[in-house]
C-alpha positions as a printed NumPy array, in Angstrom:
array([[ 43.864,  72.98 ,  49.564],
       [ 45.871,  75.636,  47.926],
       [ 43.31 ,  75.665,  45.097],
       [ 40.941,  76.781,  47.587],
       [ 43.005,  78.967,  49.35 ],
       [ 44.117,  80.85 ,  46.   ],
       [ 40.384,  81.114,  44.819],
       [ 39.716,  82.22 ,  48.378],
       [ 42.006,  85.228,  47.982],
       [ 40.709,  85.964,  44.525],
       [ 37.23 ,  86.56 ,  46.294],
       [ 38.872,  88.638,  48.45 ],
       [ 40.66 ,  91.155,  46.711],
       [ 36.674,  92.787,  45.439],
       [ 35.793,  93.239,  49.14 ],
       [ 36.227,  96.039,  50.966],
       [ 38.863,  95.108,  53.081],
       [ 41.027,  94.111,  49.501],
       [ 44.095,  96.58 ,  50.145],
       [ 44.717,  95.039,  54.325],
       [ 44.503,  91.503,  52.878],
       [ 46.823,  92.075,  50.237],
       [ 49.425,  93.387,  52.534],
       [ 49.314,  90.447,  55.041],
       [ 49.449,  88.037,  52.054],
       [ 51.989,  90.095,  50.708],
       [ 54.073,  90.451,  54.049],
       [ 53.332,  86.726,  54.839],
       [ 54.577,  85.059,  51.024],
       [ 57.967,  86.636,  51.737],
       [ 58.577,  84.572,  54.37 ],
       [ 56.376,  81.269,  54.618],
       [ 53.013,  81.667,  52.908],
       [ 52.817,  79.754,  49.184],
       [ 50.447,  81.694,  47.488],
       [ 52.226,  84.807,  45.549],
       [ 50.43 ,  88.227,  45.81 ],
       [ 49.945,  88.543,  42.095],
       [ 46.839,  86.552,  43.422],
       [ 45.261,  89.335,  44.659],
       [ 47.082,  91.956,  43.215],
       [ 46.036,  91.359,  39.593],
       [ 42.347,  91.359,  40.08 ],
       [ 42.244,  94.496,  42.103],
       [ 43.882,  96.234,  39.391],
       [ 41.701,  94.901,  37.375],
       [ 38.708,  95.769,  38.773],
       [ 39.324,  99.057,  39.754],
       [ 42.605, 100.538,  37.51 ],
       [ 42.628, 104.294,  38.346],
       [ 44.591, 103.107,  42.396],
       [ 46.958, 100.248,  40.612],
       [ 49.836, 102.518,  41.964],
       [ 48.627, 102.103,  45.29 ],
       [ 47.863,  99.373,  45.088],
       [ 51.59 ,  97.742,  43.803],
       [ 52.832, 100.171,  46.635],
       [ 50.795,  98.266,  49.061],
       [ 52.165,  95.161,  47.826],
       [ 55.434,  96.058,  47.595],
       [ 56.132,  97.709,  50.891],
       [ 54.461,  94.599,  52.676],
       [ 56.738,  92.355,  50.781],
       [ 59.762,  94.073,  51.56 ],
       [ 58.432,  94.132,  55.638],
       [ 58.143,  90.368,  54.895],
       [ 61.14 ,  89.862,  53.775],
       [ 62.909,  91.118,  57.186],
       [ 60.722,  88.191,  58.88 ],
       [ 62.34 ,  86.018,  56.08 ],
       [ 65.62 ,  87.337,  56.53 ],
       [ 64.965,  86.753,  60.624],
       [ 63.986,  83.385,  60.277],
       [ 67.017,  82.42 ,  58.427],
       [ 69.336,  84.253,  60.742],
       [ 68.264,  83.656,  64.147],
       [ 65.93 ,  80.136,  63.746],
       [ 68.462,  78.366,  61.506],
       [ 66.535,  75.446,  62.199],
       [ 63.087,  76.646,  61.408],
       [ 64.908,  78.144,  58.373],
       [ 66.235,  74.532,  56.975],
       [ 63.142,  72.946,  57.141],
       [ 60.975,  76.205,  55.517],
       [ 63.267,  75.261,  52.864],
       [ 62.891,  71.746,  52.638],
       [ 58.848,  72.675,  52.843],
       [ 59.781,  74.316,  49.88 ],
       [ 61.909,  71.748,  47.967],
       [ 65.086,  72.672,  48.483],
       [ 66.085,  70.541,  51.644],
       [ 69.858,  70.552,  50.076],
       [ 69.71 ,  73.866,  48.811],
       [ 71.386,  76.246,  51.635],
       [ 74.995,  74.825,  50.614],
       [ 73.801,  75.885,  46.861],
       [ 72.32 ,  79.513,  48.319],
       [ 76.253,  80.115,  50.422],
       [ 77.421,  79.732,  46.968],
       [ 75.169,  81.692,  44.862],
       [ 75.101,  84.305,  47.563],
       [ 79.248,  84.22 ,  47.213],
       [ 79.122,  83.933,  43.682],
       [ 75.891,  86.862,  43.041],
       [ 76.025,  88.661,  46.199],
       [ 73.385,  91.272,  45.932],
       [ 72.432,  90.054,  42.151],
       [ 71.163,  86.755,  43.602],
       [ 68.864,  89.167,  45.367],
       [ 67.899,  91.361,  42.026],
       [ 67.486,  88.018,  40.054],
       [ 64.971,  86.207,  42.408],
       [ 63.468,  88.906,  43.576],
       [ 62.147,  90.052,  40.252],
       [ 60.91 ,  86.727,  39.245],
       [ 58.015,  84.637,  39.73 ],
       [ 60.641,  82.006,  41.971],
       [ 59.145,  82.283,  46.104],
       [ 61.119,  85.179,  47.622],
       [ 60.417,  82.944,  50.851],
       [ 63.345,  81.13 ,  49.196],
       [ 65.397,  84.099,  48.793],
       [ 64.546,  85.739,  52.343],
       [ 65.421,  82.65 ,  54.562],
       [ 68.751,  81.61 ,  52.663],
       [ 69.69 ,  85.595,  53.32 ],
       [ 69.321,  85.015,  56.607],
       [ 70.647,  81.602,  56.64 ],
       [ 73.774,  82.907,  54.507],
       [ 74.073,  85.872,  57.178],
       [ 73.797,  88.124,  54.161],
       [ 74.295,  92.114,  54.877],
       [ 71.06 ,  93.305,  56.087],
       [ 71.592,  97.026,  54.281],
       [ 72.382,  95.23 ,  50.632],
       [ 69.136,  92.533,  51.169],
       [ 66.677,  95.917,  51.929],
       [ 67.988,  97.872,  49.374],
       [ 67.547,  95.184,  46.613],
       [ 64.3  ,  93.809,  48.037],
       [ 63.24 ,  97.163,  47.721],
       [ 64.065,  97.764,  44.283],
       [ 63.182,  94.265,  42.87 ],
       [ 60.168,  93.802,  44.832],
       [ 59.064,  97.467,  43.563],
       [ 59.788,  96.891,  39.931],
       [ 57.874,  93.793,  40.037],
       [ 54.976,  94.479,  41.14 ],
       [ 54.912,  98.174,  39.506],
       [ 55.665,  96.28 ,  36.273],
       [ 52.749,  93.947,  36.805],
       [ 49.906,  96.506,  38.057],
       [ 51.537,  99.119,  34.764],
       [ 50.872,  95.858,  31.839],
       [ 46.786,  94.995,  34.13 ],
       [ 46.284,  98.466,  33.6  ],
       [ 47.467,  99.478,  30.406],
       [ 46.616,  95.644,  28.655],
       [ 43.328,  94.789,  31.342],
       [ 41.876,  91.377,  31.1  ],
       [ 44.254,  90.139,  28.064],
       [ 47.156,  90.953,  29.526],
       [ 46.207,  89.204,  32.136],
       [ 45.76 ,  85.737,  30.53 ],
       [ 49.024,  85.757,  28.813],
       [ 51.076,  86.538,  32.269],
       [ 48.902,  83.805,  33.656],
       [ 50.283,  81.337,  30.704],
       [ 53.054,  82.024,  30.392],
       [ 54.517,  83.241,  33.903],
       [ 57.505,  81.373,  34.162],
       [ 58.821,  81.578,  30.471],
       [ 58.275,  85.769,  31.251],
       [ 60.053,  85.651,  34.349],
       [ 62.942,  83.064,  32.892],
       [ 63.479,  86.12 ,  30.295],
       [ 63.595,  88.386,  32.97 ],
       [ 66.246,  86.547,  34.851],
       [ 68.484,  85.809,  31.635],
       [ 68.72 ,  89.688,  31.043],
       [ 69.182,  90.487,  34.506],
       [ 72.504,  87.73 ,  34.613],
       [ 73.576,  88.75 ,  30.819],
       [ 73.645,  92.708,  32.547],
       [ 75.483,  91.758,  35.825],
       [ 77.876,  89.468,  33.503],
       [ 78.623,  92.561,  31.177],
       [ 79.19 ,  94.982,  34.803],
       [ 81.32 ,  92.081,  35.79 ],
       [ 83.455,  91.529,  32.86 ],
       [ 83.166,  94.201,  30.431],
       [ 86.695,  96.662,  30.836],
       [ 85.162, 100.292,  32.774]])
């Protein structure tokens, strides 16, 4: 079903109504859907390169409006919120989230929201952890914005190449991501100012 679903989208994002799709799917993966954006957003900047700005700003906007319904869900349907996250496969993961929101604060937020990990994830257990609303928008909007201005900048510089490496090797790009973003916050942290 998801197969379908994911080619679905990809047939999608060359019709005309592309840029609306991409910001419900982008709105709705921040909070419950499973299929990323990158779905969509890769093959529209693809296929037509000279609006991949708009086009990551469309995406990126949405996502950070999704988010808040993330963030809602986790805060005010705690219940709803637990099992979105056992959907997910973390049904024991909101004691682990308390303590990596304790531990991270608002770099739990800049290190899952850059990588290729379900923001859904990240959203709820905001809401769940009662997280301050001000620090979750201001890092969804940054983290969400980089990534997704970082992916539509390598489709249009790199095009169809590019493209196939991401799709390879995704998680090993986003892992190195995440280990830079920690080895930074751990150098703020500790390093003498």
């Amino acid at each position: 079903m998801l197969k379908r679903l994911y080619n679905w989208l990809l047939k999608l994002a060359g019709t005309q109504h592309a840029e609306k799709v991409l910001a419900v799917v982008s709105f709705a993966e921040a909070s419950f859907f499973p299929i990323p954006p990158d779905a969509m957003l890769i093959p529209m900047v693809l296929a037509k390169p000279e609006r991949a700005w708009r086009t990551a700003a469309i995406c990126s906007i949405a996502s950070v409006l999704g988010g808040f319904l993330g963030y809602a869900i986790g805060y005010y349907a705690q219940p709803l919120g637990q099992w979105l996250l056992a959907l997910f496969g973390h049904a024991d993961g909101l004691a682990e989230f308390h303590t990596w929101f304790a531990k991270w604060g608002v770099g739990l937020i800049f290190m899952k929201g850059l990588t290729p990990i379900p923001y859904k994830l990240v959203t709820i257990a905001a809401g769940l952890a009662q997280f301050s609303l001000l620090w979750f928008f201001i890092a969804s909007t940054l983290t969400r914005s980089i990534r997704f201005f970082a992916v539509a900048a390598l489709v249009k510089k790199f095009g169809p190449e590019i493209t196939e490496l991401m799709e390879k090797r995704f998680y090993l790009v986003g892992t190195i991501a995440v280990a830079v973003l920690v080895l930074g916050i751990l150098a703020i942290k500790f390093i003498p100012h």
